[in-house]
Structures are given as C-alpha cells and as structure tokens.
OpenMM code with the backbone's topology and positions (N, CA, C; nanometers):
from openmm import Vec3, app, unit

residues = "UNK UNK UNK UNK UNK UNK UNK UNK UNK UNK UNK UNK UNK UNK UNK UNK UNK UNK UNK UNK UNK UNK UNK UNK UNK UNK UNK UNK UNK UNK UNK UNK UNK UNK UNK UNK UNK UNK UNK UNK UNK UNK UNK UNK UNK UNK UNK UNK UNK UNK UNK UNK UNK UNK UNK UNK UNK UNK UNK UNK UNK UNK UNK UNK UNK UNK UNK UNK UNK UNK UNK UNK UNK UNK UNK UNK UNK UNK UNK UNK UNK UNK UNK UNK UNK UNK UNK UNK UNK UNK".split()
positions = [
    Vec3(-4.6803, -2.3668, -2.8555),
    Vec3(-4.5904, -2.2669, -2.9127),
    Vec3(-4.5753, -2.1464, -2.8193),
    Vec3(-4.7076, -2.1008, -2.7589),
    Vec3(-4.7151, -1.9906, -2.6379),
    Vec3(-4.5964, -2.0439, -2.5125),
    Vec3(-4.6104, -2.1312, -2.5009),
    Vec3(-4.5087, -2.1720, -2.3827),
    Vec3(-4.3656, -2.1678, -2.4117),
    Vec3(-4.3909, -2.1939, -2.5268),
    Vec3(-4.1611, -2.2210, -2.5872),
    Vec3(-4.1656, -2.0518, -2.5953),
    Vec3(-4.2031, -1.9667, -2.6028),
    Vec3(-4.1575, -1.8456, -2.6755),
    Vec3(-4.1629, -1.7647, -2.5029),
    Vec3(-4.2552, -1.7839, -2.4039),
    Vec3(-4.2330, -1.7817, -2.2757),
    Vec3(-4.1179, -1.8201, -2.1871),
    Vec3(-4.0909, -1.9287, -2.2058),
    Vec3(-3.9735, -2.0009, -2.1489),
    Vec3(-3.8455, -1.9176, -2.1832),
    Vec3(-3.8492, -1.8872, -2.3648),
    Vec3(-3.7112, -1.8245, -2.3824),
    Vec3(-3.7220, -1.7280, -2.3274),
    Vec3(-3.8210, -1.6392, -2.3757),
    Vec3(-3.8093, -1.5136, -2.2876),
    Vec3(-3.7777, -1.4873, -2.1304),
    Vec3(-3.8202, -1.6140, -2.0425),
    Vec3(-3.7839, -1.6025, -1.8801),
    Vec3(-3.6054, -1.6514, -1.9338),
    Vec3(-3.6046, -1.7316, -1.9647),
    Vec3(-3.4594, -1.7546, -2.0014),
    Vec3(-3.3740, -1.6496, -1.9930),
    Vec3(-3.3847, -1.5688, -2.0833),
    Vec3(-3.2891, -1.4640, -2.1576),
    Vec3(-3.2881, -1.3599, -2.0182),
    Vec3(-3.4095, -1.3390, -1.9570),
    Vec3(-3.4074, -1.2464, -1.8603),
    Vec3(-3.3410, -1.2954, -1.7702),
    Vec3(-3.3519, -1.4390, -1.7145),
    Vec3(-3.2569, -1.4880, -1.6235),
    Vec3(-3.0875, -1.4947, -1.6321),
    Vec3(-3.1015, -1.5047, -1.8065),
    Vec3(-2.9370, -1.4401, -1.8324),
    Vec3(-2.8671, -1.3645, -1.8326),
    Vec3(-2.9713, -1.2969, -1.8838),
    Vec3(-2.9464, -1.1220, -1.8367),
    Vec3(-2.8976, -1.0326, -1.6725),
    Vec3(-3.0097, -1.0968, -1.6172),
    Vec3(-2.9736, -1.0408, -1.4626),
    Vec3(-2.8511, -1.1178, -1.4252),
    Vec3(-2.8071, -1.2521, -1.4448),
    Vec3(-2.7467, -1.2879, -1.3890),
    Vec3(-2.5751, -1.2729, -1.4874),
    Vec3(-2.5668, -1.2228, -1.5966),
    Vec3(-2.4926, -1.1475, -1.6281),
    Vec3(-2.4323, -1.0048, -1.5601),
    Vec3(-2.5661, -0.9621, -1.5153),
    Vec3(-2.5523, -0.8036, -1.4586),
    Vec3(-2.4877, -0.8148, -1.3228),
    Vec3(-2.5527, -0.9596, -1.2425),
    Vec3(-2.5292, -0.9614, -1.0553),
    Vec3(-2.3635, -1.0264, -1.1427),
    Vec3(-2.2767, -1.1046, -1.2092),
    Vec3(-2.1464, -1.1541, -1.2280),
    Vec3(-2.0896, -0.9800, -1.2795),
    Vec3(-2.1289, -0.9330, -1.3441),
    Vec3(-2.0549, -0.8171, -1.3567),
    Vec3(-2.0421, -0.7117, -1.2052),
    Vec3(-2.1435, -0.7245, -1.1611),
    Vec3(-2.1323, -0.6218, -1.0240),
    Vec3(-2.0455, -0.6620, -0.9415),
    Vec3(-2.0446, -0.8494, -0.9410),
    Vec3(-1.9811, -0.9218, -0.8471),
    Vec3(-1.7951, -0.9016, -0.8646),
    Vec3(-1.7807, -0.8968, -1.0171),
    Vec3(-1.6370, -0.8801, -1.0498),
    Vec3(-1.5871, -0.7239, -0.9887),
    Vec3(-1.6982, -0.6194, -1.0617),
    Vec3(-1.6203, -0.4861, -1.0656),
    Vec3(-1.5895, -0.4924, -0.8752),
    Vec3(-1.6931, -0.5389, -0.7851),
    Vec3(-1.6429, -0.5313, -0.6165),
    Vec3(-1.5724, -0.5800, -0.5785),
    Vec3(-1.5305, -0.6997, -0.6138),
    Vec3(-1.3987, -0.8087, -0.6140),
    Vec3(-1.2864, -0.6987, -0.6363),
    Vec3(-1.2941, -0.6521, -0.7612),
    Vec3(-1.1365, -0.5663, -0.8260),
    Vec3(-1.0940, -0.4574, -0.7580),
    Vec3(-1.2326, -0.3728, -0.6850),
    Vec3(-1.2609, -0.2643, -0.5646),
    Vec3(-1.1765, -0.3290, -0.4710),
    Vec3(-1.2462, -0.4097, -0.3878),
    Vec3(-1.1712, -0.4638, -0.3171),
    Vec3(-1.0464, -0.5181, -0.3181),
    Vec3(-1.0207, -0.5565, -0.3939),
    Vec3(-0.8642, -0.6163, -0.4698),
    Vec3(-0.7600, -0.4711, -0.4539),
    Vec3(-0.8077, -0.3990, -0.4913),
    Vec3(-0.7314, -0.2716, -0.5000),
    Vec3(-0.7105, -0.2335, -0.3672),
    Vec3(-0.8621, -0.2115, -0.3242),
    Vec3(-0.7959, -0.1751, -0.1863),
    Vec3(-0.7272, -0.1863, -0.0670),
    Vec3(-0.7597, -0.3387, -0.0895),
    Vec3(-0.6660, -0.4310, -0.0185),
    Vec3(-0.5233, -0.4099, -0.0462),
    Vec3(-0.4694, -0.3726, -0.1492),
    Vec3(-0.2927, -0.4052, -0.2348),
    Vec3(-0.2480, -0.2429, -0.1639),
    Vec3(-0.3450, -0.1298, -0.1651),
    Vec3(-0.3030, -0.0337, -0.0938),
    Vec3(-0.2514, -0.0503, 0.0382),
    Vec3(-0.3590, -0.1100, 0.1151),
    Vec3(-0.3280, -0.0547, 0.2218),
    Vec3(-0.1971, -0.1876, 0.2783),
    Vec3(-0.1748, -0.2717, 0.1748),
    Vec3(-0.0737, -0.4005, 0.2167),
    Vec3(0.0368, -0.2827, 0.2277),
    Vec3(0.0463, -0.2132, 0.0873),
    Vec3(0.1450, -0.1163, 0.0481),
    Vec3(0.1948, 0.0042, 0.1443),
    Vec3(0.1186, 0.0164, 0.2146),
    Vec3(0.1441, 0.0707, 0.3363),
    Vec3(0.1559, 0.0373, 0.5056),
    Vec3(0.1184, -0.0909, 0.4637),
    Vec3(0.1473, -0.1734, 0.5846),
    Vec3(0.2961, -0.2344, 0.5781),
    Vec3(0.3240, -0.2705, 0.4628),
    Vec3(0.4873, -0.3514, 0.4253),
    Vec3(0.5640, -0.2284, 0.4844),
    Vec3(0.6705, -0.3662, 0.4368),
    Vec3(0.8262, -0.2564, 0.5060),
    Vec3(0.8901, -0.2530, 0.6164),
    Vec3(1.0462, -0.2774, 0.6236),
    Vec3(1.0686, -0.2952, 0.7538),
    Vec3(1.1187, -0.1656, 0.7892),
    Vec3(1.1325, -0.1507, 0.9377),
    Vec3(1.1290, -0.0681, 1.0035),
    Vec3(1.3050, -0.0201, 1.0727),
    Vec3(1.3263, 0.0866, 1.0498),
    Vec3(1.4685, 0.1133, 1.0546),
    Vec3(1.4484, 0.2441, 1.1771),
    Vec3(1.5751, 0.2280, 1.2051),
    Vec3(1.5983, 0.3349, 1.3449),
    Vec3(1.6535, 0.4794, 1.3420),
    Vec3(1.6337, 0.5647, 1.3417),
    Vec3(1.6844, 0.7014, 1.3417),
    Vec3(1.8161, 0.6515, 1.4321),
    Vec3(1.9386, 0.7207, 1.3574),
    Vec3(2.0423, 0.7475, 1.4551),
    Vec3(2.0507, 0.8456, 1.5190),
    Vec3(2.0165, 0.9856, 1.5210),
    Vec3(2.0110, 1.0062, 1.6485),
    Vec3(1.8965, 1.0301, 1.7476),
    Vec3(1.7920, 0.9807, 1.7345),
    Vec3(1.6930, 0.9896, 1.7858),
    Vec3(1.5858, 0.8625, 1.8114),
    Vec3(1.6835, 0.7716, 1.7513),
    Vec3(1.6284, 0.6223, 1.8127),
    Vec3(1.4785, 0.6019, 1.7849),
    Vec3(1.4360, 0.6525, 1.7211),
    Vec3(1.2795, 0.6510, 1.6211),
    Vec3(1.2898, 0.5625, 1.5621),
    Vec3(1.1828, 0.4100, 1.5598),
    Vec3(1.1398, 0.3852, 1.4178),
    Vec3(1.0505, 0.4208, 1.3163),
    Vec3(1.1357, 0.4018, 1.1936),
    Vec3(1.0854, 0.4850, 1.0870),
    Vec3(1.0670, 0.3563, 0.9673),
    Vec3(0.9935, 0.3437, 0.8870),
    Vec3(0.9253, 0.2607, 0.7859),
    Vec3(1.0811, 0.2810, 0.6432),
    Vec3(1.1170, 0.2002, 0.6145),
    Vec3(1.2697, 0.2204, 0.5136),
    Vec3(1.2542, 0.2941, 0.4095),
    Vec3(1.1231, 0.3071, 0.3680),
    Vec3(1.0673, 0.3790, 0.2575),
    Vec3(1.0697, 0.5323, 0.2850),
    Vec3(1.0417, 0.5381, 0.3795),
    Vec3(1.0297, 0.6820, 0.4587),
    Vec3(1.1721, 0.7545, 0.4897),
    Vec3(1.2549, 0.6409, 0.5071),
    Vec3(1.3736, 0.6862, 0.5588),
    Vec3(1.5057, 0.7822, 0.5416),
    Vec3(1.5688, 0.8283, 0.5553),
    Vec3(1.6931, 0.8582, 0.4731),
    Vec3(1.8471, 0.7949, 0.5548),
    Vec3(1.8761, 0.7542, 0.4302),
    Vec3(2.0375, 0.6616, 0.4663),
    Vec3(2.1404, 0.7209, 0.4298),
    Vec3(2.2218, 0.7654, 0.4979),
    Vec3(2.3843, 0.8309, 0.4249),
    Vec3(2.4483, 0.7581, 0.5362),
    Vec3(2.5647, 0.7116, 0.4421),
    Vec3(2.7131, 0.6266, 0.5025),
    Vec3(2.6406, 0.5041, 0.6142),
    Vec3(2.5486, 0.4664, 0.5697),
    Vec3(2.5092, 0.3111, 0.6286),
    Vec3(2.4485, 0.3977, 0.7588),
    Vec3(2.3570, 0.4634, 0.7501),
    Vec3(2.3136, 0.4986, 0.9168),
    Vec3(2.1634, 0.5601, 0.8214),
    Vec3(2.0985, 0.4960, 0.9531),
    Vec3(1.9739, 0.5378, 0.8538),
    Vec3(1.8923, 0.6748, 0.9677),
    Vec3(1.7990, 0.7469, 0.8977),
    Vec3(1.7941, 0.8940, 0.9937),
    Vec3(1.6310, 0.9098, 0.9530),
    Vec3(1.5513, 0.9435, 1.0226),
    Vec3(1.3892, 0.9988, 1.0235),
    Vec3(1.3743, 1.1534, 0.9503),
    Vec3(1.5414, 1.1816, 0.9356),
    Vec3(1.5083, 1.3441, 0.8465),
    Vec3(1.6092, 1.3912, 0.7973),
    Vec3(1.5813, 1.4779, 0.7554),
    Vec3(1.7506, 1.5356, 0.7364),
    Vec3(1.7998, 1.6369, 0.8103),
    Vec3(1.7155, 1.6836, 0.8953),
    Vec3(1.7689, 1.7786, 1.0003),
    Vec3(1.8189, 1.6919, 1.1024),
    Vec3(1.7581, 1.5217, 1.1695),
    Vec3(1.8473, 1.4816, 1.2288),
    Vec3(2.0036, 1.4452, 1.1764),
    Vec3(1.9861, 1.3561, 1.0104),
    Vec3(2.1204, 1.3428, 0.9625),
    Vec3(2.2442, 1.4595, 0.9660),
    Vec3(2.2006, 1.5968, 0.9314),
    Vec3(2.2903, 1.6564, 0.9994),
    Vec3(2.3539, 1.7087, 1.1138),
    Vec3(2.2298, 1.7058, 1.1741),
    Vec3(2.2664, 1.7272, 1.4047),
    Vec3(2.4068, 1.6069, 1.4235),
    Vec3(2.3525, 1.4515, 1.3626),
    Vec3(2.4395, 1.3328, 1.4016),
    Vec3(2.5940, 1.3514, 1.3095),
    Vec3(2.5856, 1.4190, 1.2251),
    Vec3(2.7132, 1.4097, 1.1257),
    Vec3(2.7399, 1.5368, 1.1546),
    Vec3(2.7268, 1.6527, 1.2146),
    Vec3(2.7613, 1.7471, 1.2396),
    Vec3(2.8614, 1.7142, 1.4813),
    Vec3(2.7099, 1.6482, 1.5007),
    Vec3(2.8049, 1.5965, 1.6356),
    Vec3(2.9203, 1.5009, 1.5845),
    Vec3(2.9348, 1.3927, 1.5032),
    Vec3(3.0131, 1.3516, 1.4638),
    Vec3(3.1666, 1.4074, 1.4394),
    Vec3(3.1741, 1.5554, 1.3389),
    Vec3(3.2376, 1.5928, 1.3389),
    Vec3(3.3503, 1.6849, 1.4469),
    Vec3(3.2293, 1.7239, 1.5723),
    Vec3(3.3048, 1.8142, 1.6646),
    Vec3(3.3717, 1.6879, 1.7774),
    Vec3(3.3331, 1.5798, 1.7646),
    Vec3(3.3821, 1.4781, 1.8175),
    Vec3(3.5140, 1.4416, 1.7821),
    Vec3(3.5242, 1.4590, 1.6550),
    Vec3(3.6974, 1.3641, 1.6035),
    Vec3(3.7438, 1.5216, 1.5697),
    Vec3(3.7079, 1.6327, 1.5954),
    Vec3(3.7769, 1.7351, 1.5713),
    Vec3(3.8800, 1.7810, 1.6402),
    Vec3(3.7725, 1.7710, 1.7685),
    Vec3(3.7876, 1.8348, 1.9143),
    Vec3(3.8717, 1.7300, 1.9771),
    Vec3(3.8915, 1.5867, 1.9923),
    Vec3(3.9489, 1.4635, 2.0109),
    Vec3(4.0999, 1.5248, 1.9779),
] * unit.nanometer
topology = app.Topology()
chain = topology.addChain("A")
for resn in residues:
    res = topology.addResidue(resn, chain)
    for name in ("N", "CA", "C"):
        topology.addAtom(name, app.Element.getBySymbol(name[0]), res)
C-alpha cells in the first residue's frame, strides 16, 4: 500500500513539472512568434523611388500624389513646384 501511494505521488509531481516546462515552452514559442511577425513587419514591403531624389523608400513610408511616389513632402513639392516653372516658363 506504501508503494501505490508513493508512485502516485512521484506521478502527480512528474505531472506537475511537466505541465509547468509545456507551459513555459508555449508562453516562449508565442514570445517568439511575436517577435518574429514584428520584425517580418518591418522587413516586408516593396521599395519605391523618390522622384526627385532617386531614394529608395519602403511604400509604407512613402508619399504618392498623381502616380509619383516622393520620400517627403518637402521633396513632393521642390518636384511639383519644378514641374510647374517648367510648363510655365515653356
């Protein structure tokens, strides 16, 4: 009877820990899981060109007016502002 009531008891402890090492094992998995999806999230994306400054820039990052894509908005207006003294002055 000393031995069956031993046994369960190593039992239960062996269930126990090894409940605890599957829980540690998940929550580092999901850590990792996460951190991984970040940095994908910042790795994706294709890469588009400043018009006037011939930079690539990530599309997310970008700014697009009238199909031309620009690294800022101080370049978008330098290029649409040269734009204009071009067909003005023409």
């Amino acid at each position: 009877m000393n031995l069956l009531i031993i046994r369960l008891i190593i039992f239960a402890v062996l269930f126990y820990v090894g409940l605890k090492l599957y829980g540690m094992y998940r929550q580092h998995k999901l850590a990792r899981d996460e951190q991984h999806g970040a940095l994908k999230r910042h790795e994706g994306g294709q890469m588009v060109r400043c018009r006037w400054c011939d930079v690539h820039v990530p599309e997310t990052e970008a700014l697009r007016d009238h199909e031309q894509w620009f690294c800022s908005s101080a370049h978008r207006d330098r290029y649409f502002q040269e734009q204009q003294d071009k067909n003005g002055g023409a």
